[in-house]
N, C-alpha and C positions, 0 to 999 in steps of 0.2 A: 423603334417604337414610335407611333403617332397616337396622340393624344385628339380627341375630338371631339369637341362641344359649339354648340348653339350651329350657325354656319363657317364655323373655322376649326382648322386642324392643324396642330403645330407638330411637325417634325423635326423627330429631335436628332437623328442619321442623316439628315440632310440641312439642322438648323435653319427651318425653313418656315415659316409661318405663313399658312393660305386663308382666302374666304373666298369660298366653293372654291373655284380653279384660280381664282386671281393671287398670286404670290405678292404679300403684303411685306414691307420696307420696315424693319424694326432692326437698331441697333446691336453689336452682341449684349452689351449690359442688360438690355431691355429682354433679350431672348432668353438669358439666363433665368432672369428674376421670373420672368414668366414661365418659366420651366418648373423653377425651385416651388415657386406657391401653388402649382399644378401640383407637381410630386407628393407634396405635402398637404392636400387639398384637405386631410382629416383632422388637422389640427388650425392653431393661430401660429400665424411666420412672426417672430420678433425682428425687430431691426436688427439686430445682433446676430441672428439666424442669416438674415439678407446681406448683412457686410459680410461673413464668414461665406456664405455661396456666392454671390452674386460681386465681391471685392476683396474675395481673397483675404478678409482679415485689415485690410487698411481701412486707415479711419478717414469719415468721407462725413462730410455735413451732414446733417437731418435733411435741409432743401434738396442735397442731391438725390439723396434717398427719396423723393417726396416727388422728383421731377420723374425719378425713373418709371415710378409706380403710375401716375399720370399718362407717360408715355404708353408703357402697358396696358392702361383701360383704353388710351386711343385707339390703338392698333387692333384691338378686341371692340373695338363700337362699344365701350363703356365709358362710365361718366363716374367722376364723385358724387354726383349728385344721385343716378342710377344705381350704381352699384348692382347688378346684374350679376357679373362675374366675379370681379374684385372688392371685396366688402371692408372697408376700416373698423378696424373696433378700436376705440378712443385709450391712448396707452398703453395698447396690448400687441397690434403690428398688423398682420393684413389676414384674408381669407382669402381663397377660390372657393367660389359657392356655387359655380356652375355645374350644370351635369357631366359629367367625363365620362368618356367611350374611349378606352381603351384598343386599338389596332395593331397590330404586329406592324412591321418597316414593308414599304413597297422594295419591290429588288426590283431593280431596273437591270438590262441586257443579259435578265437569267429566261430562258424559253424552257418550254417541256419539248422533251427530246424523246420520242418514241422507241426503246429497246425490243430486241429479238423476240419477248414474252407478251410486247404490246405495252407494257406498262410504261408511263409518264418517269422521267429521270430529269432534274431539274436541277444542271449543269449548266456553266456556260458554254455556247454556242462553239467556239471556240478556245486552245490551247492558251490560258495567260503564261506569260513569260516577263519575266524583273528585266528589270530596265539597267543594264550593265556599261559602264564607263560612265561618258559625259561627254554634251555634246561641242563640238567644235566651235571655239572661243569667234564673236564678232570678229569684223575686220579693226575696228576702232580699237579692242581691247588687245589684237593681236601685234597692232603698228607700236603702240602703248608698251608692251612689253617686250618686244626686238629693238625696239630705241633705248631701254632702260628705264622707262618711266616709273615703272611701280618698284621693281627692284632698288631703282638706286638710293630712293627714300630710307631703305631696309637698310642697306649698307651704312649710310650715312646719319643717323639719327638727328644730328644738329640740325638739318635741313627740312625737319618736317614742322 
């Protein structure tokens, strides 16, 4: 799903935040919260709303909460002072007032594949196949464990 207002578009399948083409730098905290007050753009987001999405339920300062929301109107060309997208209501927690367009996900390496009847079949190009075993240990990790090194810690617990 991509979410898209003013000249930016946040996707949420690829955790990605753009303006026009340029991919813009925001932390996960900062992607979350901006996801959550998106999602939720028809109501007010309490702090309490925002620790439980955006922190899981731990308890985090007001300031932190306060830096995140900041960081979020930066990375969107907002301001407190503007409020454009992100609006404070006084005791009550935050808005998204911006306009939202809603997009499906881009799928990247899916093509239209023309079938016997002419019709478009929108497959990957190719067979995927899972990825079975694991690949062949460093040389560093291999000398490591033919000398004993990681084993012998195991055997011996005093030693660690």
């Amino acid at each position: 799903m991509r979410f898209l207002f003013g000249d930016y578009t946040l996707d949420v399948d690829r955790r990605e935040l753009r303006c026009r083409d340029a991919l813009v730098a925001v932390e996960p905290q900062v992607f979350d919260l901006l996801l959550h007050v998106i999602r939720n753009r028809d109501r007010v987001v309490s702090r309490d709303d925002l620790l439980e999405a955006v922190w899981n339920g731990r308890i985090v300062s007001d300031s932190t909460v306060g830096q995140r929301i900041n960081a979020a109107r930066r990375a969107i060309g907002d301001s407190g002072e503007q409020q454009k997208f992100i609006r404070t209501l006084a005791r009550r927690g935050v808005r998204f007032v911006g306009e939202v367009r809603c997009r499906p996900a881009r799928r990247r390496g899916v093509r239209p594949i023309g079938n016997a009847a002419g019709r478009c079949d929108p497959r990957p190009a190719g067979d995927v196949l899972p990825i079975v075993g694991r690949r062949e240990p460093r040389r560093r990790d291999r000398r490591r464990r033919i000398a004993g090194g990681e084993d012998r810690h195991l055997a011996d617990p005093s030693r660690v």
